[in-house]
Jmol script that loads the backbone (N, CA, C; Angstrom):
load data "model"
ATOM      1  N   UNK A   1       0.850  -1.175   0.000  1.00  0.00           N
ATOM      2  CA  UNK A   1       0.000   0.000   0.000  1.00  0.00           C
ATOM      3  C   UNK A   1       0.887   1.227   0.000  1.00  0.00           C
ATOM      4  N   UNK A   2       0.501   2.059  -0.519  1.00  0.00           N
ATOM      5  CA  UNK A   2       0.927   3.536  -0.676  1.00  0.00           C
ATOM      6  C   UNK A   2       0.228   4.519  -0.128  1.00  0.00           C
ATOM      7  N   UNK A   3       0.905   5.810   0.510  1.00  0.00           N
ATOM      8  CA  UNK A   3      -0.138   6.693   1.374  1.00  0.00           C
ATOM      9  C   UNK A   3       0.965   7.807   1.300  1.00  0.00           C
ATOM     10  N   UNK A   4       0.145   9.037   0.149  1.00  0.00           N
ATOM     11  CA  UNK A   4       0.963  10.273   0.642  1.00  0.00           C
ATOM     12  C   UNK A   4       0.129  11.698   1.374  1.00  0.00           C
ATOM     13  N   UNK A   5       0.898  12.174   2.541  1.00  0.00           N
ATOM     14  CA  UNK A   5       0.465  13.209   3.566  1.00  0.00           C
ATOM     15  C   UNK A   5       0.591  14.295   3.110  1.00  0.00           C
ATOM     16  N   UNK A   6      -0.379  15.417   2.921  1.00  0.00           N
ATOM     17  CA  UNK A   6      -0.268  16.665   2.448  1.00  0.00           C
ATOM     18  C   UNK A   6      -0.503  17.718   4.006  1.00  0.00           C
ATOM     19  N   UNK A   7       0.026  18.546   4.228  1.00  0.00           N
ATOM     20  CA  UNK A   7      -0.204  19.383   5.149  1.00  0.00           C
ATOM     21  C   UNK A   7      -0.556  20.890   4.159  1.00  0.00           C
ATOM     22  N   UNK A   8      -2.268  21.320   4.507  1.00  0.00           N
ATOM     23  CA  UNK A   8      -2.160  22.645   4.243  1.00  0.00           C
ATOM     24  C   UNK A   8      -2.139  23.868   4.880  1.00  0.00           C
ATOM     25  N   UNK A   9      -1.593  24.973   4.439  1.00  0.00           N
ATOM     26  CA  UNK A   9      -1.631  25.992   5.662  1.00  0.00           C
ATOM     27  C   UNK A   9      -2.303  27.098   4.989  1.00  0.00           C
ATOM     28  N   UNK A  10      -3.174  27.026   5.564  1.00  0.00           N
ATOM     29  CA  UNK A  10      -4.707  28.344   4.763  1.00  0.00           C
ATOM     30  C   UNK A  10      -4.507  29.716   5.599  1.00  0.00           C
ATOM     31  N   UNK A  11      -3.560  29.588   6.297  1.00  0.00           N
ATOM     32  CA  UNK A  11      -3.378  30.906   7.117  1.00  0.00           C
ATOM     33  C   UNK A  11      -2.264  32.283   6.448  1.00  0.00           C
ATOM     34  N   UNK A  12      -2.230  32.864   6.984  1.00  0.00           N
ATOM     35  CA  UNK A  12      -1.230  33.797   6.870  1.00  0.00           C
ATOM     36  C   UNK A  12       0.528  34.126   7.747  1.00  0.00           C
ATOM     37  N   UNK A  13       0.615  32.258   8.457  1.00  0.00           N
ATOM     38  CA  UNK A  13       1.636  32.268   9.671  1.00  0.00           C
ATOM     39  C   UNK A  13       1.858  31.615   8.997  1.00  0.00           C
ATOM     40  N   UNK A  14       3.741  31.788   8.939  1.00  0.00           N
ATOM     41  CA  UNK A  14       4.226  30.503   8.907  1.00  0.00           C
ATOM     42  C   UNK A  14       4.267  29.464   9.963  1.00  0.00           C
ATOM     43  N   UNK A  15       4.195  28.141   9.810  1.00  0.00           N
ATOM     44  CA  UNK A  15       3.369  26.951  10.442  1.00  0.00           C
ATOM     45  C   UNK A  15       4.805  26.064  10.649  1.00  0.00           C
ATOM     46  N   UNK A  16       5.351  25.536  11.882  1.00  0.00           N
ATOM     47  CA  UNK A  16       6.623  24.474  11.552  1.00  0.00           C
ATOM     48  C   UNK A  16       6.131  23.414  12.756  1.00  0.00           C
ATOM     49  N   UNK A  17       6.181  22.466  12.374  1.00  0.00           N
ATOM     50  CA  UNK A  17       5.610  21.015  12.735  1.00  0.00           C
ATOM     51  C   UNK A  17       7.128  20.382  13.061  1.00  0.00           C
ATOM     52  N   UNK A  18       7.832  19.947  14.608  1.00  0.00           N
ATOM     53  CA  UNK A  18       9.032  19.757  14.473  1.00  0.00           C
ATOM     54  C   UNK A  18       8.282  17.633  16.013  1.00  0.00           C
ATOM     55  N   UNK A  19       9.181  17.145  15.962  1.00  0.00           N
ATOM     56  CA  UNK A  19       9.374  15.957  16.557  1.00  0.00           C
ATOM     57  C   UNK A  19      10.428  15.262  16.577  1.00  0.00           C
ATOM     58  N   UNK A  20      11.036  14.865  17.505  1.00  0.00           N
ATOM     59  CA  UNK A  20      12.623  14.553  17.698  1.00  0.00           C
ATOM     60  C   UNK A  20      13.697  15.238  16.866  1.00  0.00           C
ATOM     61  N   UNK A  21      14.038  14.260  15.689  1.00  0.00           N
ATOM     62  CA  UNK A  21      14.672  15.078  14.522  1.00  0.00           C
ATOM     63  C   UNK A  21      13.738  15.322  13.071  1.00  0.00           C
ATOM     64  N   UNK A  22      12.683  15.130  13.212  1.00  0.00           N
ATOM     65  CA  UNK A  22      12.010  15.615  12.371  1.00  0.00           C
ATOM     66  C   UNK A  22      11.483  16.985  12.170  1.00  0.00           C
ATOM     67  N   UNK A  23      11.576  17.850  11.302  1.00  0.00           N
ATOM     68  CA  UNK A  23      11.305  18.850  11.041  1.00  0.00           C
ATOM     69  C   UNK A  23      10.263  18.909   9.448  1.00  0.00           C
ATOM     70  N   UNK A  24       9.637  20.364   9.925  1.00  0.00           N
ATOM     71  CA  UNK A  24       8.705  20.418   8.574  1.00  0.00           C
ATOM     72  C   UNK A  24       7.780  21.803   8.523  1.00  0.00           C
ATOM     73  N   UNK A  25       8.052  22.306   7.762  1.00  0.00           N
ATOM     74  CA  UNK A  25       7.665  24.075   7.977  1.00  0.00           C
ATOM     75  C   UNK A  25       7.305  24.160   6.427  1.00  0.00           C
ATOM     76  N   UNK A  26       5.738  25.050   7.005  1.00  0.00           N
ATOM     77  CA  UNK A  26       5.459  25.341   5.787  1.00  0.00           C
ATOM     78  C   UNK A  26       4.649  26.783   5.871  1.00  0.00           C
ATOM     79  N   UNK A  27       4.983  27.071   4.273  1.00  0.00           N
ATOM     80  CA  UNK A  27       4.738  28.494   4.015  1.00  0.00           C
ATOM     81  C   UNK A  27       2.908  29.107   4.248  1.00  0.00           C
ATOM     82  N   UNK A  28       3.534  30.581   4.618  1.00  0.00           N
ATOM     83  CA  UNK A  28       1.385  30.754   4.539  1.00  0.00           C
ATOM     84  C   UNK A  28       0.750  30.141   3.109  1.00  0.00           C
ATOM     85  N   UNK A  29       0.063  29.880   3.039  1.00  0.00           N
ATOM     86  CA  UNK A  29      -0.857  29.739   1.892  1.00  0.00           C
ATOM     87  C   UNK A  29      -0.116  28.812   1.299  1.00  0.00           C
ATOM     88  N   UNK A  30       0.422  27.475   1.829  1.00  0.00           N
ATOM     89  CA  UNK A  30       1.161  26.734   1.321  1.00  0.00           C
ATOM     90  C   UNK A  30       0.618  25.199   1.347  1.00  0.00           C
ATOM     91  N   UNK A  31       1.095  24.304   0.403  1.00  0.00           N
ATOM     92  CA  UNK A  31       0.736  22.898   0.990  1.00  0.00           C
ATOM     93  C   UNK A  31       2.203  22.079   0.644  1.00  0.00           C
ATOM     94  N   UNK A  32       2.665  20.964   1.152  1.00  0.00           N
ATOM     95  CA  UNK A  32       3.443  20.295   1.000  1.00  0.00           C
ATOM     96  C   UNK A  32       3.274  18.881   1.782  1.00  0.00           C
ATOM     97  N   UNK A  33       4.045  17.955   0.889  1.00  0.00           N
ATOM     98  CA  UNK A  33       4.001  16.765   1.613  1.00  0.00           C
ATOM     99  C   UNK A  33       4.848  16.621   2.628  1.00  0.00           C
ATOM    100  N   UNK A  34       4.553  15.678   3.847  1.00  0.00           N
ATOM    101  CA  UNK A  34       4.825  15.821   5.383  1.00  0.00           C
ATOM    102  C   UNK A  34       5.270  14.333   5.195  1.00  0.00           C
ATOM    103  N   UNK A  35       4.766  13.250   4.777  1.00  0.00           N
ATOM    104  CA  UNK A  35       4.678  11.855   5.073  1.00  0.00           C
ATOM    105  C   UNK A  35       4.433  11.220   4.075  1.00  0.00           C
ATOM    106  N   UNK A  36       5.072   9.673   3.763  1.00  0.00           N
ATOM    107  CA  UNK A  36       4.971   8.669   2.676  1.00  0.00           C
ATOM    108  C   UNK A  36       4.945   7.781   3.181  1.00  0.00           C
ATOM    109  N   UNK A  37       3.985   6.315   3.423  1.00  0.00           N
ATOM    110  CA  UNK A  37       3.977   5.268   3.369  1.00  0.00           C
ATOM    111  C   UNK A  37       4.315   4.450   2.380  1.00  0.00           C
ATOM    112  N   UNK A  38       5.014   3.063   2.589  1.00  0.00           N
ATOM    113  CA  UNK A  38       5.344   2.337   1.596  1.00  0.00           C
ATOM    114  C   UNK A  38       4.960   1.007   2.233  1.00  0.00           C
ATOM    115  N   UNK A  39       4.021  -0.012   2.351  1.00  0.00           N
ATOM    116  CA  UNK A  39       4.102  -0.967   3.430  1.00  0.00           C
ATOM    117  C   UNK A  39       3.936  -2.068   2.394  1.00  0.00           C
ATOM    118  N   UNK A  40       3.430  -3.251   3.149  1.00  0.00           N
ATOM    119  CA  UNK A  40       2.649  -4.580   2.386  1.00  0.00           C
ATOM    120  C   UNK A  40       1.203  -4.075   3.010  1.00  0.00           C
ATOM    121  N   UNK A  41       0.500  -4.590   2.525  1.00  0.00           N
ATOM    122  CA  UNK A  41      -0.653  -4.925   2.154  1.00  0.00           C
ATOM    123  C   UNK A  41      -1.735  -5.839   2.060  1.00  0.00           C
ATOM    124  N   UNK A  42      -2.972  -6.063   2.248  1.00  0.00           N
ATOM    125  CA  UNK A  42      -3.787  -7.053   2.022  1.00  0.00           C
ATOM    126  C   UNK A  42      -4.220  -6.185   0.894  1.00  0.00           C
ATOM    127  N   UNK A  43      -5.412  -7.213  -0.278  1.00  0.00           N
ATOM    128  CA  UNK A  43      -5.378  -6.793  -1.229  1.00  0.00           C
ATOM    129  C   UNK A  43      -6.940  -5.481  -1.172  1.00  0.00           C
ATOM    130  N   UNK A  44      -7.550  -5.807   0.310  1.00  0.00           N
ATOM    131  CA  UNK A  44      -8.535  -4.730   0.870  1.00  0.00           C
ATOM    132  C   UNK A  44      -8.182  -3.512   1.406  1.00  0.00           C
ATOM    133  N   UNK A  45      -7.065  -3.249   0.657  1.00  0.00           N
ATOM    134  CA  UNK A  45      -6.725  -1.879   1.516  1.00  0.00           C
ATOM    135  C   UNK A  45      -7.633  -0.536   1.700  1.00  0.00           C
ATOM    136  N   UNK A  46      -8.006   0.312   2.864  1.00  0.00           N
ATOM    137  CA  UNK A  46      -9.416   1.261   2.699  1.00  0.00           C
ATOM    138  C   UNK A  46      -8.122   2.269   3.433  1.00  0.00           C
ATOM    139  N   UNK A  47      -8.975   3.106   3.569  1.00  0.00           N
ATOM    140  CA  UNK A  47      -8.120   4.197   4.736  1.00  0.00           C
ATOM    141  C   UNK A  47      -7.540   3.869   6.322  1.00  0.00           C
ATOM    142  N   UNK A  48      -8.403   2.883   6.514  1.00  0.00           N
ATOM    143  CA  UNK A  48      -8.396   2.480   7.789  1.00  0.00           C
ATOM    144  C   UNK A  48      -7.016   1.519   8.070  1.00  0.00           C
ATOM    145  N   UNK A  49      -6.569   1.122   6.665  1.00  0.00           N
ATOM    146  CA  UNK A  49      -5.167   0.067   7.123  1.00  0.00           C
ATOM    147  C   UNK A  49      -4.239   1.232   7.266  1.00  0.00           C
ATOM    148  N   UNK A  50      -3.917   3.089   7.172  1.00  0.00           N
ATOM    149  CA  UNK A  50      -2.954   3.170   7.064  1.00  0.00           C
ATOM    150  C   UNK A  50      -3.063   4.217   8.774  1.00  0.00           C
ATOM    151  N   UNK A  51      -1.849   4.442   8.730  1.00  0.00           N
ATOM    152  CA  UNK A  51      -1.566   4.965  10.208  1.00  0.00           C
ATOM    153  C   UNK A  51      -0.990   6.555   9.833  1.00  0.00           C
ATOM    154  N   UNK A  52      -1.336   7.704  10.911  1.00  0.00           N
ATOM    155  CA  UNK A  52      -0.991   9.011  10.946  1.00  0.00           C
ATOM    156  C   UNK A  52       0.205   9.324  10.452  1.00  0.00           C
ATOM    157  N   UNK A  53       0.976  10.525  10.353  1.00  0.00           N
ATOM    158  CA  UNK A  53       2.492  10.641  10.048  1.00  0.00           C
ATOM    159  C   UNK A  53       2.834  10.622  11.740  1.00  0.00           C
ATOM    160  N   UNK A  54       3.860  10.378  11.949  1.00  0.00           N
ATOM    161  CA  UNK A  54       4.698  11.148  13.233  1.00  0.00           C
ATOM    162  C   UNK A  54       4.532   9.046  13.965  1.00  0.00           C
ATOM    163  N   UNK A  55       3.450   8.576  13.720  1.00  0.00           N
ATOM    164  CA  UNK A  55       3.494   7.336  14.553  1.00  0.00           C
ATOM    165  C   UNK A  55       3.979   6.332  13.964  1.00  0.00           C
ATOM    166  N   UNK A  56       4.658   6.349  13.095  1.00  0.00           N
ATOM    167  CA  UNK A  56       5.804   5.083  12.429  1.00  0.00           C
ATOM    168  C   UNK A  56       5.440   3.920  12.354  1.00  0.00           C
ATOM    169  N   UNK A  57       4.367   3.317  13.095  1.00  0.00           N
ATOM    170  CA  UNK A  57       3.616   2.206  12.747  1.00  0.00           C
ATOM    171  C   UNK A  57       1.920   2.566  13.482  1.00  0.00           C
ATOM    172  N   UNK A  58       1.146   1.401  12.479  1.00  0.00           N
ATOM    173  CA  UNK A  58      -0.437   1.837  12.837  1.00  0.00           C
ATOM    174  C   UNK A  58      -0.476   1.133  13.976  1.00  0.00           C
ATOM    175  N   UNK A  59       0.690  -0.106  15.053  1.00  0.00           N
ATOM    176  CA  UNK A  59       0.285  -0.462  16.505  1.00  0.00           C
ATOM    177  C   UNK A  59       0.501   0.786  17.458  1.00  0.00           C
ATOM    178  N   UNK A  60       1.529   1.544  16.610  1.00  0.00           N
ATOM    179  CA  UNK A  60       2.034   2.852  18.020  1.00  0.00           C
ATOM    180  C   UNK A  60       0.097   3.650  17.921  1.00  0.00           C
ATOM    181  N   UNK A  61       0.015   4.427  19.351  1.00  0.00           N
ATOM    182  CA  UNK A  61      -1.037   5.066  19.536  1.00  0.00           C
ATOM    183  C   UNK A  61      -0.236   6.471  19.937  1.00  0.00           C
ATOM    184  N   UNK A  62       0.884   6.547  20.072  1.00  0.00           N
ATOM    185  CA  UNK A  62       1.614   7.794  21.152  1.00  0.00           C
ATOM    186  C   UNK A  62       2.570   8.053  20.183  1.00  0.00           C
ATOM    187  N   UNK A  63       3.135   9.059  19.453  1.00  0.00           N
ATOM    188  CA  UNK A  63       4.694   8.990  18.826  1.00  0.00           C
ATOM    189  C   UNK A  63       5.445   8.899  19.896  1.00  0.00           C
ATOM    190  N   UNK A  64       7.037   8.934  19.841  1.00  0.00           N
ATOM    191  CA  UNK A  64       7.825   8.791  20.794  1.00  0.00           C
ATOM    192  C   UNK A  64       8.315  10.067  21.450  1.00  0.00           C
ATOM    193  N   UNK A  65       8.140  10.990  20.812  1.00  0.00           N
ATOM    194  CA  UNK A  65       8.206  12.455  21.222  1.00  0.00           C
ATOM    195  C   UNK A  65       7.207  13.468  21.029  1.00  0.00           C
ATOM    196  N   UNK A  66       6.682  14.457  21.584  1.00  0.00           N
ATOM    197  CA  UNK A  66       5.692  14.567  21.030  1.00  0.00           C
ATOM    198  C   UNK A  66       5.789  15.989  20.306  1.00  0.00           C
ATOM    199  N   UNK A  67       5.101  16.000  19.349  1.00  0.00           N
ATOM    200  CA  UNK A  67       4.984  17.172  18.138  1.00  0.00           C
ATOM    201  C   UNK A  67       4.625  18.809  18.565  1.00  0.00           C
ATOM    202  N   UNK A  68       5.151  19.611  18.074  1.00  0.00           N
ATOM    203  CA  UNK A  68       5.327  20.329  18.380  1.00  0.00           C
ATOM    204  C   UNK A  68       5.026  21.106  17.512  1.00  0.00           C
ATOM    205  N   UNK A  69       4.002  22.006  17.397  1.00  0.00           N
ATOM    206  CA  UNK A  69       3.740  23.576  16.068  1.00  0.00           C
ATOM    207  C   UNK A  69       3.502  24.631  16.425  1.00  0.00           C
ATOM    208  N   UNK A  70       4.371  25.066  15.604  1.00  0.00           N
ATOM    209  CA  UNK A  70       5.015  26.363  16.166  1.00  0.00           C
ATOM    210  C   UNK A  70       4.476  27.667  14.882  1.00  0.00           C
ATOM    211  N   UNK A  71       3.377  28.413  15.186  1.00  0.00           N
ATOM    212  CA  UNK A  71       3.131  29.800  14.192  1.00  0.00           C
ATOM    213  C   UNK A  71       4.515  31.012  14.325  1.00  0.00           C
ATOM    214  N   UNK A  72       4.451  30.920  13.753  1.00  0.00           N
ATOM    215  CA  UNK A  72       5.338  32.194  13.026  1.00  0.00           C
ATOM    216  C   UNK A  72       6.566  32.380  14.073  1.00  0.00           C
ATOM    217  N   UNK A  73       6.880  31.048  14.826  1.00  0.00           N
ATOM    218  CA  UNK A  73       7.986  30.862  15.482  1.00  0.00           C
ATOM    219  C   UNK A  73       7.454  31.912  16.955  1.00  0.00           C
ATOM    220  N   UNK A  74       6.500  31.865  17.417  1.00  0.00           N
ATOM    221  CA  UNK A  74       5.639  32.782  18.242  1.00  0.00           C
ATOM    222  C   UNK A  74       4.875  32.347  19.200  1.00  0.00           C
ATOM    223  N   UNK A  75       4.242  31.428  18.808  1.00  0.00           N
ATOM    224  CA  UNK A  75       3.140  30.691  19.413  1.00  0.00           C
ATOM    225  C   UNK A  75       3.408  29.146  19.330  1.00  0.00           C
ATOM    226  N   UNK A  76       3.315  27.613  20.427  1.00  0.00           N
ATOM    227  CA  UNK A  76       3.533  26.764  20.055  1.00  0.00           C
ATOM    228  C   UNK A  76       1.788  25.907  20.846  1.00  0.00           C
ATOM    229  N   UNK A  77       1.974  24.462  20.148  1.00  0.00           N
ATOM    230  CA  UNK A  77       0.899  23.537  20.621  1.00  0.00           C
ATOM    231  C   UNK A  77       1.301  22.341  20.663  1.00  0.00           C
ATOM    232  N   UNK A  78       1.594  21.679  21.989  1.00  0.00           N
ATOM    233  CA  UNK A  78       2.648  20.564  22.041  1.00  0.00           C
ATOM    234  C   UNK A  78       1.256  19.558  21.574  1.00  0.00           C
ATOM    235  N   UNK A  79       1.524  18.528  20.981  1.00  0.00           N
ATOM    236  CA  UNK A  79       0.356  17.090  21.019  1.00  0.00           C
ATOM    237  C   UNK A  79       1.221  16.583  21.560  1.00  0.00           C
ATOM    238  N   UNK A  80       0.570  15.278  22.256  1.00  0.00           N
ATOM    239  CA  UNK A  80       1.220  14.264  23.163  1.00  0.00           C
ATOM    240  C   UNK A  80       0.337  12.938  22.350  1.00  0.00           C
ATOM    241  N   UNK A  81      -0.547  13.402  22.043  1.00  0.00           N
ATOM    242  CA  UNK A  81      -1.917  12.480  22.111  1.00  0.00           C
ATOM    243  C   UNK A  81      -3.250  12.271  20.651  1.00  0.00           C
ATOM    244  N   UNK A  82      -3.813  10.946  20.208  1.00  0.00           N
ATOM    245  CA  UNK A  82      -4.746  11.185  19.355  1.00  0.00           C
ATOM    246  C   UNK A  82      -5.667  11.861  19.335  1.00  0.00           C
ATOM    247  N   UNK A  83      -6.016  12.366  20.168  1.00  0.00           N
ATOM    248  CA  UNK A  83      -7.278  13.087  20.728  1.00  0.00           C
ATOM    249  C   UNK A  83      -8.042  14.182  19.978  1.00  0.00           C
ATOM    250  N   UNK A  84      -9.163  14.726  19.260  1.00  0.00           N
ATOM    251  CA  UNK A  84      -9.397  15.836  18.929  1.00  0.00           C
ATOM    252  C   UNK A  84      -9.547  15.914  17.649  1.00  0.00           C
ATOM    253  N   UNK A  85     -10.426  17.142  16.985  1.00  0.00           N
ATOM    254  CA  UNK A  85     -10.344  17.069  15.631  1.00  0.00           C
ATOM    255  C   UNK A  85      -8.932  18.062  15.287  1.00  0.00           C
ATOM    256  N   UNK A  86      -8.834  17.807  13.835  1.00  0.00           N
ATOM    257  CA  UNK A  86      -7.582  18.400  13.245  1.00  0.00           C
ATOM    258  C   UNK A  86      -5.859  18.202  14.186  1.00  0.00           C
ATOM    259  N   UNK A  87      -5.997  17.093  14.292  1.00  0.00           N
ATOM    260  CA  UNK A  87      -4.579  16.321  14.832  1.00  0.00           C
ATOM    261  C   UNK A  87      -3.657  16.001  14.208  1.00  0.00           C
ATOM    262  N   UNK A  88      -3.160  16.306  14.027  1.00  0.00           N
ATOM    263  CA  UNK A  88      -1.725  15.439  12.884  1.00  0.00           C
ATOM    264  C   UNK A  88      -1.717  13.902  13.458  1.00  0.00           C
ATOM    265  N   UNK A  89      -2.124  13.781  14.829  1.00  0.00           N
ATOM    266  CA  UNK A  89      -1.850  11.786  15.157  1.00  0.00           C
ATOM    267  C   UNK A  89      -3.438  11.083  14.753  1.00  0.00           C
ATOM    268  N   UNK A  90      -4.394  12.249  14.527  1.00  0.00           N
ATOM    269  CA  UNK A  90      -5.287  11.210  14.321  1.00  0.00           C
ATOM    270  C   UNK A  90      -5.330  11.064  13.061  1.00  0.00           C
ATOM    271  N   UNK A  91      -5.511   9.579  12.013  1.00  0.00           N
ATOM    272  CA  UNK A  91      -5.883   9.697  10.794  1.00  0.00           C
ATOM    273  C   UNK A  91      -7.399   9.650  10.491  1.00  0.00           C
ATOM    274  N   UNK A  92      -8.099   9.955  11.440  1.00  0.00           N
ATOM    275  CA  UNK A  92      -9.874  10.123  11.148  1.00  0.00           C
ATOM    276  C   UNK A  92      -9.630  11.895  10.766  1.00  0.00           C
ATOM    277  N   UNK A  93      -8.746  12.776  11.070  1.00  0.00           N
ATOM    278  CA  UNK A  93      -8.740  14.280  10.940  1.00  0.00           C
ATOM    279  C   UNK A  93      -8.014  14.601   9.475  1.00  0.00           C
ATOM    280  N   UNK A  94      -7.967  13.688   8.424  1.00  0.00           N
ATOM    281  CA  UNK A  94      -7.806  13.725   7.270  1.00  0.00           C
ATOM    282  C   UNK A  94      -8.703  13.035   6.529  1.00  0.00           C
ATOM    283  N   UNK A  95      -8.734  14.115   5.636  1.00  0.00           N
ATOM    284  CA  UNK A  95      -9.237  13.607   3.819  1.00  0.00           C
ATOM    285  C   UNK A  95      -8.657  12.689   3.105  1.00  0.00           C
ATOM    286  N   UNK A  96      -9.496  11.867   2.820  1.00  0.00           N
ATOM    287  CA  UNK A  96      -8.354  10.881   2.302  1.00  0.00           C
ATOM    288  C   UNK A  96      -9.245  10.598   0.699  1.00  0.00           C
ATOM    289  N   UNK A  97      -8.297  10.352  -0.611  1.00  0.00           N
ATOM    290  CA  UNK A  97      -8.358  10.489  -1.697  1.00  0.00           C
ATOM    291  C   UNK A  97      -8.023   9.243  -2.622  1.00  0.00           C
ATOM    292  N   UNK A  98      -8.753   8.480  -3.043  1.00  0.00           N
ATOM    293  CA  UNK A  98      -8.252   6.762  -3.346  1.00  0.00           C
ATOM    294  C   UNK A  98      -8.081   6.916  -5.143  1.00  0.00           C
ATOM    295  N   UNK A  99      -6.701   6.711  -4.988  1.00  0.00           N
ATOM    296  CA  UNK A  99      -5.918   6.760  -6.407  1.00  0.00           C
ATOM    297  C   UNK A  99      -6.040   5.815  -6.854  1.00  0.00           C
ATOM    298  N   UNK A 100      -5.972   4.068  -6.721  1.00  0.00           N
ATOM    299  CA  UNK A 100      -5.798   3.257  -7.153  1.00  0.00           C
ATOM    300  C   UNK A 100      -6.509   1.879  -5.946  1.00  0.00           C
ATOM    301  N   UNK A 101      -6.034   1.222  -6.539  1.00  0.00           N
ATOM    302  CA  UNK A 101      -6.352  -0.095  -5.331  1.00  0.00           C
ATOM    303  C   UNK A 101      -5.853  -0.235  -4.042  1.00  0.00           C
ATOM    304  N   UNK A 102      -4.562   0.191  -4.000  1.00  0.00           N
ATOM    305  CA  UNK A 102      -3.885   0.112  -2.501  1.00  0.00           C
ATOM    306  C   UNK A 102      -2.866   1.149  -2.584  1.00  0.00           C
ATOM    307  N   UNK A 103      -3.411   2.593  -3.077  1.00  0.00           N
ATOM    308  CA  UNK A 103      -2.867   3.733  -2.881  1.00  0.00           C
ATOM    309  C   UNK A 103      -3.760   5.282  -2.944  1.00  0.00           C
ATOM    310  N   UNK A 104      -3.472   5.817  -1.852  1.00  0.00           N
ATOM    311  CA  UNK A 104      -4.414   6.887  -1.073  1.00  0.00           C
ATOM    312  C   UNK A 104      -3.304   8.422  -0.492  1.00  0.00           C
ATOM    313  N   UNK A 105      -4.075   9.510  -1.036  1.00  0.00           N
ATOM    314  CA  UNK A 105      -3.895  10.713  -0.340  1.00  0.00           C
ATOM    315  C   UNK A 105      -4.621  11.062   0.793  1.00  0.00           C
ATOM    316  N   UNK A 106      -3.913  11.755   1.449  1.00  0.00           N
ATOM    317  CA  UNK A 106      -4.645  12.272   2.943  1.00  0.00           C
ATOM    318  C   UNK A 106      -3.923  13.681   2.950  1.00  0.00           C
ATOM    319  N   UNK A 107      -5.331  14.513   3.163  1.00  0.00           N
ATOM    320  CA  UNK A 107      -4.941  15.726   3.261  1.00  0.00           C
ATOM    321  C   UNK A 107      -5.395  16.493   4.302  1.00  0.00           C
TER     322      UNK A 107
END
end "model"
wireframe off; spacefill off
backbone 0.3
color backbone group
């Protein structure tokens, strides 16, 4: 299965999404990809087989550090947790877009 992550930023702040050594900043009025899955597969793949960015596998529920976004280097919002709408850990808080048989956008 295949799964690519779009992050958009409809605002006018710049937006930086950072976790251990991961980093990822994006422009106002910007979108870019954040995350790529590459896994195996059953041949039923729906949205539901794939897992958030930041949690490295769909058994983790917690990343190992937790995420951090930061507006215009000004303001921050630590997640720890799936919880909530518009989460980067939950994958129910994305759009998801079915390209093929066992490959999907989430935006």
């Amino acid at each position: 299965m295949e799964g690519e992550f779009y992050f958009i930023n409809n605002t006018s702040h710049q937006i930086g999404f950072s976790t251990g050594f991961e980093k990822y900043n994006l422009a106002p009025n910007a979108t870019s990809t954040v995350f790529m899955i590459s896994d195996i597969s059953d041949k039923s793949t729906s949205e539901d087989s794939f897992y958030a960015p930041f949690l490295k596998e769909k058994a983790y529920k917690v990343p190992a550090e937790p995420i951090i976004i930061n507006f215009d280097n000004n303001r921050c919002i630590i997640i720890r947790y799936m919880l909530g709408n518009h989460n980067p850990l939950n994958i129910n808080s994305y759009s998801s877009e079915k390209f093929t048989e066992r490959k999907y956008k989430f935006t």
